[in-house]
Structure formats: structure tokens, C-alpha cells
C-alpha positions as CSV (number, residue, x, y, z in Angstrom):
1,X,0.0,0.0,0.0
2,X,1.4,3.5,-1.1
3,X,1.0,5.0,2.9
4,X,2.8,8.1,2.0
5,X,1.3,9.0,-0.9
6,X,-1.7,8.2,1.0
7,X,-1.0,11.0,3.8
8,X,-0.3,13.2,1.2
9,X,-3.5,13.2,-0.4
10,X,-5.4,13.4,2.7
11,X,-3.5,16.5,3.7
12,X,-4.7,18.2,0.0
13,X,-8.2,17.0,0.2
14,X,-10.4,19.1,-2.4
15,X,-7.2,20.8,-4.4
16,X,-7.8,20.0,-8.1
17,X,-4.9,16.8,-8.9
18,X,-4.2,18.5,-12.4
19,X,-1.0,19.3,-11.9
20,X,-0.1,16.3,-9.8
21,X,-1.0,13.9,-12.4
22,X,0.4,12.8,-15.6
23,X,-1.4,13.5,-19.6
24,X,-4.6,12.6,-19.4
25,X,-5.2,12.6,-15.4
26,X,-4.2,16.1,-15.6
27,X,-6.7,17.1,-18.3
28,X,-9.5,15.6,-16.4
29,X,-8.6,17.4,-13.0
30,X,-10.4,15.8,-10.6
31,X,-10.1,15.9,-7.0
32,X,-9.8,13.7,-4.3
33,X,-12.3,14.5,-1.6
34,X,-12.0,11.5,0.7
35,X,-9.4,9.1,1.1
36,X,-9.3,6.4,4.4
37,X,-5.8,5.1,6.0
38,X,-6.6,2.3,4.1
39,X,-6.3,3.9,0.8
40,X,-9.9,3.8,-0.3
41,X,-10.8,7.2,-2.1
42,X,-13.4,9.1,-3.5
43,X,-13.1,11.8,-6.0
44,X,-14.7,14.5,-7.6
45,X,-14.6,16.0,-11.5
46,X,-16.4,19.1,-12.8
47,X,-17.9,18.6,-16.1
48,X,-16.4,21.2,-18.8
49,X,-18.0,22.2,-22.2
50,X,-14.6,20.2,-23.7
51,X,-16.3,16.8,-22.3
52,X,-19.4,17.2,-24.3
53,X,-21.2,15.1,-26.9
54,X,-23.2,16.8,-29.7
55,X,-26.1,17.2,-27.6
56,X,-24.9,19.0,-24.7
57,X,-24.2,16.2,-22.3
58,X,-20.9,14.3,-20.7
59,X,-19.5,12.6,-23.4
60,X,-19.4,8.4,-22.8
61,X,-15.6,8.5,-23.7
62,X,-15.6,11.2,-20.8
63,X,-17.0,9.1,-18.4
64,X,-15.1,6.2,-19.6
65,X,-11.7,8.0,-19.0
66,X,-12.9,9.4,-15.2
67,X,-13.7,5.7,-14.6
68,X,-10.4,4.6,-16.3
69,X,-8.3,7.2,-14.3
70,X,-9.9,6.9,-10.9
71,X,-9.9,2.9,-10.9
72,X,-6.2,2.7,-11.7
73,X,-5.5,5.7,-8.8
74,X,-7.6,3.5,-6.4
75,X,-5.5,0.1,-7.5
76,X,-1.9,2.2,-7.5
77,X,-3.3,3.2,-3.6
78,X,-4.3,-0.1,-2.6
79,X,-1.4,-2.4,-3.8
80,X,2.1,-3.2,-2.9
81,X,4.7,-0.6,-3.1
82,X,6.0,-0.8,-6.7
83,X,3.5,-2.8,-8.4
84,X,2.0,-1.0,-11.8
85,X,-1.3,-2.0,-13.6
86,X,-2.6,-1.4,-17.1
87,X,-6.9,-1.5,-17.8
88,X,-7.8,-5.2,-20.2
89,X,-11.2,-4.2,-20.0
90,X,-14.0,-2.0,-19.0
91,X,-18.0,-2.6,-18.8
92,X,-20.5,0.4,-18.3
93,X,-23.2,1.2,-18.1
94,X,-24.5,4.7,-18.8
95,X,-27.7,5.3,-17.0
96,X,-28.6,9.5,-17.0
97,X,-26.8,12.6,-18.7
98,X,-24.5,14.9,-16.5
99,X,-24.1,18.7,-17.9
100,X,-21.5,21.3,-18.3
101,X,-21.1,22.7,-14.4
102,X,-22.2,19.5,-13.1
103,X,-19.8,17.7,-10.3
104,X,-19.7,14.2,-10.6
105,X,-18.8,11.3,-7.8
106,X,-16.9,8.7,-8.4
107,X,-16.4,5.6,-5.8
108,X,-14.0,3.3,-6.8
109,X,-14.4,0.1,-4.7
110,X,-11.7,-3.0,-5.3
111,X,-13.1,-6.4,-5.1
112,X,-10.3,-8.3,-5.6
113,X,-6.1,-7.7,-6.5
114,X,-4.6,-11.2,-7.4
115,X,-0.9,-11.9,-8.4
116,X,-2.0,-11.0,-12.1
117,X,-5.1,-9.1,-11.8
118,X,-7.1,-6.6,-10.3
119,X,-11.2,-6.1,-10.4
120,X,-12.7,-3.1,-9.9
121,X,-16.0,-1.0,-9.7
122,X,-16.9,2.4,-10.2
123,X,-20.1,4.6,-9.5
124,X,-20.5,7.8,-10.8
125,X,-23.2,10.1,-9.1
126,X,-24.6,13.6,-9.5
127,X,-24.6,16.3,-6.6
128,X,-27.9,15.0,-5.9
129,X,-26.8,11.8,-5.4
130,X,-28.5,10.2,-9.1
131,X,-26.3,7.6,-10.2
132,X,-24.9,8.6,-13.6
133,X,-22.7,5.4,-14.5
134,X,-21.7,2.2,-13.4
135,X,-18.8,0.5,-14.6
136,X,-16.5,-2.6,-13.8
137,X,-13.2,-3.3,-15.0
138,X,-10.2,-5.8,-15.2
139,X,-6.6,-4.6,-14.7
140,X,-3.4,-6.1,-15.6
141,X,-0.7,-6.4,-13.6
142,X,2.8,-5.0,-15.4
143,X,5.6,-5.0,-12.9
């Protein structure tokens, strides 16, 4: 478990993580507003008019890449020191719109990191608490 980079999120809770991350985390620019000794997290991401589909709602490639993004963040917090994971695949579902100015929720919550694998889940919610997206994924363990 990454326990210092653990302590050091909790002690920038709700500072946007742009320039903290790397490419495409720091285009998203979400931020973390809860994360447990344990390393289970929660974050937060403000819709912008660059997320948008042709009709005026959060693209699906949008919400794809906050679900990508925060599920690896959760696996890199909860796993040994060192170890690195890439996504195999990814499942959601896309259940109700989210607009530009919205802030969206997402809870990451690992089910399972094997020797090779890791299986995650991911809700997305509105600020009043509507769920926006569901997803589950499968990462790959690299080093």
C-alpha cells in the first residue's frame, strides 16, 4: 500500500490533482475529496464544455476516461509498493446525462487484486446523489 502518498493526499483533500497527475489525469482534474488510511478514495470532476457530446451532455468517452483514471488511482493506492497495472477491459453502463457545471462522484471500490489481476468497480453520481454510470473493469498487472 502507497502510505505516504496516501498521507499526502489526505492533507490536500479538495485541491484539483491536475498538476499532480500525468497527460490525461491532468486534463481531467479531478479531486480527491475523501481518502481512508486504508487507501480507499473518493473523488470529484467538474464537467467542462470540452467533455461534451453533440447534444450537450458528458460525453461516454468522458466518463469512460474518469472511470479509467480513478480505478487505476484506487489500484496504484491499494497495492504493494512498486506494483503498476494497465486496464484489459472495462464494462458500463450509462444510466442519466450529467451537464456542463455538473460535479460528478466517483467511488472506486476494489473487489479483488490477485498476483496478475485486479477487479474493480466504479459509481459515478450527481450532486444530488443520481447515479450517472456504473462500470466494472479488469486490470493487468505489469511489474
Amino acid at each position: 500500500m502507497e502510505l505516504e502518498y496516501i498521507k499526502q493526499l489526505q492533507n490536500s483533500l479538495g485541491e484539483p490533482m491536475g498538476e499532480h497527475m500525468a497527460g490525461f489525469g491532468a486534463w481531467l482534474n479531478g479531486r480527491v475529496v475523501a481518502v481512508s488510511d486504508e487507501g480507499d478514495m473518493v473523488m470529484q470532476f467538474t464537467v467542462r464544455e470540452n467533455m461534451l457530446n453533440p447534444m450537450g451532455n458528458m460525453h461516454g468517452g468522458a466518463i469512460a476516461a474518469v472511470m479509467d483514471e480513478i480505478l487505476g488511482f484506487q489500484i496504484f493506492l491499494k497495492s504493494e509498493k512498486g506494483a503498476a497495472y494497465v486496464s484489459m477491459t472495462m464494462n458500463i453502463d450509462f444510466l442519466a446525462a450529467a451537464k456542463p457545471g455538473d460535479v460528478i462522484t466517483a467511488t472506486p471500490k476494489v473487489m479483488r487484486i490477485g498476483r496478475k489481476t485486479a477487479n474493480v468497480t466504479c459509481l459515478l453520481t450527481n450532486e444530488a446523489g443520481k447515479l450517472i454510470a456504473q462500470g466494472t473493469s479488469n486490470f493487468m498487472r505489469v511489474i
